[in-house]
C-alpha positions as CSV (number, residue, x, y, z in Angstrom):
1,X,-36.4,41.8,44.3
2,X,-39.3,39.7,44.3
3,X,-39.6,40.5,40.8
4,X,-36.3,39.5,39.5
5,X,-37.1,36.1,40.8
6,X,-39.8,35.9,39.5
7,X,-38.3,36.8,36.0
8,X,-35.3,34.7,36.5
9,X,-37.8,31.5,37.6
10,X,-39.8,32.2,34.5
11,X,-37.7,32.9,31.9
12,X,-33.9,32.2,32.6
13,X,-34.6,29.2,35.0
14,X,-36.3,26.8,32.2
15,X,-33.7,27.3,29.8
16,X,-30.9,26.8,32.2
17,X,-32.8,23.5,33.0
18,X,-33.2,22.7,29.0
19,X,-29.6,23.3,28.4
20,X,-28.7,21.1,30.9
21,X,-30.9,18.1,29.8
22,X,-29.6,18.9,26.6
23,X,-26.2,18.6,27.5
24,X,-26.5,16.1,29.8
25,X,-29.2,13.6,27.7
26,X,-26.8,14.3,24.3
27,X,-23.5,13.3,25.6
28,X,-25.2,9.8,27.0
29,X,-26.8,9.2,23.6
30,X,-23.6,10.3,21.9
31,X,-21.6,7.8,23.7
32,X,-24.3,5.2,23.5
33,X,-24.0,5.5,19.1
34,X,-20.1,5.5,19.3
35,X,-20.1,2.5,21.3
36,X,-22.8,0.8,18.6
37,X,-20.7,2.2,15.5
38,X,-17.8,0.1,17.4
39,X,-19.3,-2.8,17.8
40,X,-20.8,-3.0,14.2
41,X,-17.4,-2.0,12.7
42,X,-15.7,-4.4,14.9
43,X,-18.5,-7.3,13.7
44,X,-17.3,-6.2,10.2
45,X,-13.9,-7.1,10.5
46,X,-12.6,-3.4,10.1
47,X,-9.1,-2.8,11.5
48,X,-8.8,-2.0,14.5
49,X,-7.2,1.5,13.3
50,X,-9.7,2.7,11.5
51,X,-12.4,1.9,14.3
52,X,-10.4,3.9,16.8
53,X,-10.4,6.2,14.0
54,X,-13.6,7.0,12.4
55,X,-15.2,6.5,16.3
56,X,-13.1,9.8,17.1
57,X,-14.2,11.7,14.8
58,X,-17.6,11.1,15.2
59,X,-17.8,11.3,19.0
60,X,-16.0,14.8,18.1
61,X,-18.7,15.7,15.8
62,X,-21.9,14.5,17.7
63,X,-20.6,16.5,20.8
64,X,-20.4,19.5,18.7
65,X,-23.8,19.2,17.5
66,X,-24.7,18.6,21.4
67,X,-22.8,22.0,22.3
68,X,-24.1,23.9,19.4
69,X,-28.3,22.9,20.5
70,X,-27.0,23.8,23.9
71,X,-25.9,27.4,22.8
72,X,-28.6,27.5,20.5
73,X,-31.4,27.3,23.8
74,X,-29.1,29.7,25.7
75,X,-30.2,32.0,22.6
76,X,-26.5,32.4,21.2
77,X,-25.9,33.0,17.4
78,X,-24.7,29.9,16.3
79,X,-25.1,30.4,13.2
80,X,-22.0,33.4,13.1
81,X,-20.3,30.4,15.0
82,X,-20.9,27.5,12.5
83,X,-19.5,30.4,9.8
84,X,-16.6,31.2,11.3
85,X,-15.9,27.5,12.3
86,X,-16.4,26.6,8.7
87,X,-14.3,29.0,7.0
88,X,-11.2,27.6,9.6
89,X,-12.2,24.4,8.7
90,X,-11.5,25.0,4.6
91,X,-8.6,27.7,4.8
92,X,-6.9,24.1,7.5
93,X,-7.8,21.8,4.7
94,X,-6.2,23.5,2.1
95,X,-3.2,24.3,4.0
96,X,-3.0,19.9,4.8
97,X,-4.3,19.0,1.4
98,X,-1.7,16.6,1.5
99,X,-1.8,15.6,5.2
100,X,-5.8,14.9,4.8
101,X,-5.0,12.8,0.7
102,X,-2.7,10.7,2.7
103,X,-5.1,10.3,5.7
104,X,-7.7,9.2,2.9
105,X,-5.8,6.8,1.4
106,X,-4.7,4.8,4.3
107,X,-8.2,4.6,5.1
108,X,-8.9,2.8,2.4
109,X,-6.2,1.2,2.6
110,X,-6.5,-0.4,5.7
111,X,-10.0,-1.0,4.6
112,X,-10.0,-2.5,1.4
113,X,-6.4,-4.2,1.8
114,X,-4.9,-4.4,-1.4
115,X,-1.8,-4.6,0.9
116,X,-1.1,-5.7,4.3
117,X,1.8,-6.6,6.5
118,X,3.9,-8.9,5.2
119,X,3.2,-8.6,1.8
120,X,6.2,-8.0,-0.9
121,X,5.3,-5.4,-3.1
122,X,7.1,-3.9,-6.5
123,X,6.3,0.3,-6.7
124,X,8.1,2.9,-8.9
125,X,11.5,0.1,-8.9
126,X,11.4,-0.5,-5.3
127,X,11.0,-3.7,-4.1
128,X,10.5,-4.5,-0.2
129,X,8.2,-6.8,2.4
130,X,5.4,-4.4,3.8
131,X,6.2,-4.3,7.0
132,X,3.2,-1.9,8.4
133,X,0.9,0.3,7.0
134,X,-0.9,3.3,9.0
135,X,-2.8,6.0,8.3
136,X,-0.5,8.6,6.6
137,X,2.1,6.3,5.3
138,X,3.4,2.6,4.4
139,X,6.9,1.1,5.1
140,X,8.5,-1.6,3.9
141,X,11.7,-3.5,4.5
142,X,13.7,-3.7,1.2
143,X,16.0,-6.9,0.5
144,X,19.3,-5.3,1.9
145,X,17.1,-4.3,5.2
146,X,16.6,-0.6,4.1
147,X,13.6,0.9,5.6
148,X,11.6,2.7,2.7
149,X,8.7,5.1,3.7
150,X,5.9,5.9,1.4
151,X,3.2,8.0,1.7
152,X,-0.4,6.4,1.1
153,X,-1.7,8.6,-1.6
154,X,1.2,7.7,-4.2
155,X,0.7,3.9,-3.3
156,X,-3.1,4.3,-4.1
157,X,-2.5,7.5,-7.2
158,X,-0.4,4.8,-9.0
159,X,-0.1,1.2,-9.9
160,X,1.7,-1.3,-7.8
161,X,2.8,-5.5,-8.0
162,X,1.9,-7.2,-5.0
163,X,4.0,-10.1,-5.6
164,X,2.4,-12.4,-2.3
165,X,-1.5,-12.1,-3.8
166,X,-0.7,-16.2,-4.1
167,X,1.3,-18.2,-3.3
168,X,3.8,-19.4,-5.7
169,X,5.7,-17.0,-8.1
170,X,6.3,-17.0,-11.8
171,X,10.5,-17.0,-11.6
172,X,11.3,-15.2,-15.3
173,X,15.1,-15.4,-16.3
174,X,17.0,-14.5,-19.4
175,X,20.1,-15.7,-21.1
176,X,22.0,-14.4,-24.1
177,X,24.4,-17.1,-26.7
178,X,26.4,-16.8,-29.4
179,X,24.2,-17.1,-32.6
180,X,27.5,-19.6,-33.7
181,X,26.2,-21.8,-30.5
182,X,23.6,-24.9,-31.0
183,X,19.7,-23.6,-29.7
184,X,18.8,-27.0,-28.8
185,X,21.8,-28.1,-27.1
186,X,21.3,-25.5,-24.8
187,X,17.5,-25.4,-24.3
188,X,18.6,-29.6,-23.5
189,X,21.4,-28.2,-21.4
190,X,18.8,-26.2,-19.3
191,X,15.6,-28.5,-18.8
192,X,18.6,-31.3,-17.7
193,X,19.9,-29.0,-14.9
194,X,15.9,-27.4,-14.2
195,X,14.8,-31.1,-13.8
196,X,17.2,-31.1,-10.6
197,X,16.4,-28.5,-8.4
198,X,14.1,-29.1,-5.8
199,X,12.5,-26.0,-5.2
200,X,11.0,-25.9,-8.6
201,X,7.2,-27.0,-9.5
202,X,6.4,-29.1,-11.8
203,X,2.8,-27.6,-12.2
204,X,3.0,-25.6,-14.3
205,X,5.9,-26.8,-15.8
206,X,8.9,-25.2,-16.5
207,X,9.4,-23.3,-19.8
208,X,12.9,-22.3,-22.0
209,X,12.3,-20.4,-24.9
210,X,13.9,-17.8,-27.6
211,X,13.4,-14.7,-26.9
212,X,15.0,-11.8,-28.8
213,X,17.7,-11.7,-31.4
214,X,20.0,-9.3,-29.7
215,X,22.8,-7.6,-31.6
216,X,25.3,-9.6,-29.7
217,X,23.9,-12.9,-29.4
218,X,20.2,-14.6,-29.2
219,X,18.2,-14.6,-25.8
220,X,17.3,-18.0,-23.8
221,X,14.1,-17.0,-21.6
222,X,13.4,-19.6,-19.0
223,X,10.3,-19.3,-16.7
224,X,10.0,-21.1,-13.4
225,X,7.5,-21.4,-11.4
226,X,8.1,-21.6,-7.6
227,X,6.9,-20.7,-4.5
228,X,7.5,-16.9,-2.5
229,X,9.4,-18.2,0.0
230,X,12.0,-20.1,-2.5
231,X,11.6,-17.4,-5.0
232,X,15.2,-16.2,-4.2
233,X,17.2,-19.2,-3.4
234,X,16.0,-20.2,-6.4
235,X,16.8,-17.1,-8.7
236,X,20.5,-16.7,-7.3
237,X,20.7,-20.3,-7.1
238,X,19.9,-20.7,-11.1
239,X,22.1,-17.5,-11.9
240,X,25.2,-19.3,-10.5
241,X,24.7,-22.8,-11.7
242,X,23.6,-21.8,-15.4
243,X,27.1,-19.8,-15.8
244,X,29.1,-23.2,-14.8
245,X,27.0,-25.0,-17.1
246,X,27.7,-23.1,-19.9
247,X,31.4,-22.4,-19.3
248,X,31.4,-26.6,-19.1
249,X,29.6,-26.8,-22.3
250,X,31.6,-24.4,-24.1
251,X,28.5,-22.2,-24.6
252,X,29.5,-18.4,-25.0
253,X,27.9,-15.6,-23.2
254,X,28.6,-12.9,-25.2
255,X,29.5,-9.4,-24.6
256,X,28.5,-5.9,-25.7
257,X,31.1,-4.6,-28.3
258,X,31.6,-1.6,-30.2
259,X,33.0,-1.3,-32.8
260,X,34.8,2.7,-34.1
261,X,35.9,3.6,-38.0
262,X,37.5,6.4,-38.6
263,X,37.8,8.8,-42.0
264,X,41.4,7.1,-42.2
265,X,40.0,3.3,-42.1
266,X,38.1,4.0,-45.2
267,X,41.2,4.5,-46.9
């Protein structure tokens, strides 16, 4: 009897002791670097996602590494462990390849903010005001209120317009005339009318050009320059008014046509 004691007071005694310090000493310092990764991530201006975020998953990792020196003392294989933990840990990733690209991306999305809440962005023909972005995916809130969801990897795999980088807009319209109706009457017609609406800038100024010489009539391209929030009112605004002022003007829009010959009209 007295020797078991003896042997457990020796031998299995001390290391119950280490493994306890361990535990106990490597918890306390892991909770005291999470709570200084915080605080310097938080100085930095981070969002507050991605500090809740990448604290996690450190904590979780720095309490491994605590458990696995605790096993280690105990004189458990940890190695066979670490193995076996790693070869989960690649056949998971590969089954959520796509889970963990999109986790990536809003990361850096949330980092480096090319977007943000708020924000009107152009993507693949959709059009919408960002209404939040999280970790996995981005929504936004398209003109006729649809709500379009979007994972992160294809918003930062391919190119996208953030139209509300600034804040005024570039307003680009285009009108076609007959090639029978007067250029500068209507390029006159236009810079009359632009000079009267209020929501657009003078600086820089207003623009009407000739753009293409379209099978069915010549194009008038007219840039505006205005700012986001009267980018709209502005754009149906023009699209209404221009139409009156050519129908007043006797300035033809014209239209498609086509024109079929048969064998017989060759005759």
């Amino acid at each position: 009897m007295d020797k078991l004691i003896n042997n457990f007071l020796e031998n299995t005694l001390p290391i119950i002791i280490f493994t306890a310090i361990i535990i106990v000493a490597g918890f306390w310092i892991s909770k005291l670097l999470v709570k200084l990764l915080k605080k310097i991530l938080i100085r930095s201006k981070v969002d507050y996602t991605v500090v809740t975020f990448i604290t996690s998953i450190v904590k979780v990792l720095l309490y491994f590494v605590v458990v696995i020196a605790a096993l280690a003392e105990m004189g458990v294989n940890v190695t066979s462990i670490i193995t076996a933990l790693g070869a989960g840990l690649v056949t998971a990733g590969l089954a959520m390849q796509s889970t963990l690209s999109n986790l990536a991306s809003g990361v850096v999305i949330i980092i480096n903010k090319p977007i943000k809440a708020g924000d009107i962005i152009e993507f693949e023909g959709l059009r919408g005001t960002v209404e939040e972005v999280k970790l996995f995916y981005t929504t936004l809130v398209s003109i006729d209120n649809h709500v379009i969801t979007i994972p992160n990897s294809r918003l930062t795999d391919n190119n996208l317009v953030n139209l509300s980088t600034t804040d005024n807009r570039r307003l680009n319209l285009s009108y076609t005339i007959s090639y029978s109706d007067d250029i500068t009457k209507v390029k006159g017609i236009l810079y009359t009318f632009i000079s009267t609406v209020d929501n657009v800038l003078d600086d820089p100024a207003p623009a009407v050009y000739v753009g293409e010489h379209k099978a069915s009539g010549v194009e008038i391209v007219v840039h505006l320059w205005v700012s986001d929030e009267d980018y709209w009112d502005v754009y149906y605004h023009m699209q209404e008014k221009v139409k009156e002022l050519f129908d007043e003007n006797g300035i033809t829009i014209p239209f498609e046509q086509v024109v079929v010959r048969t064998p017989e009209d060759k005759k």
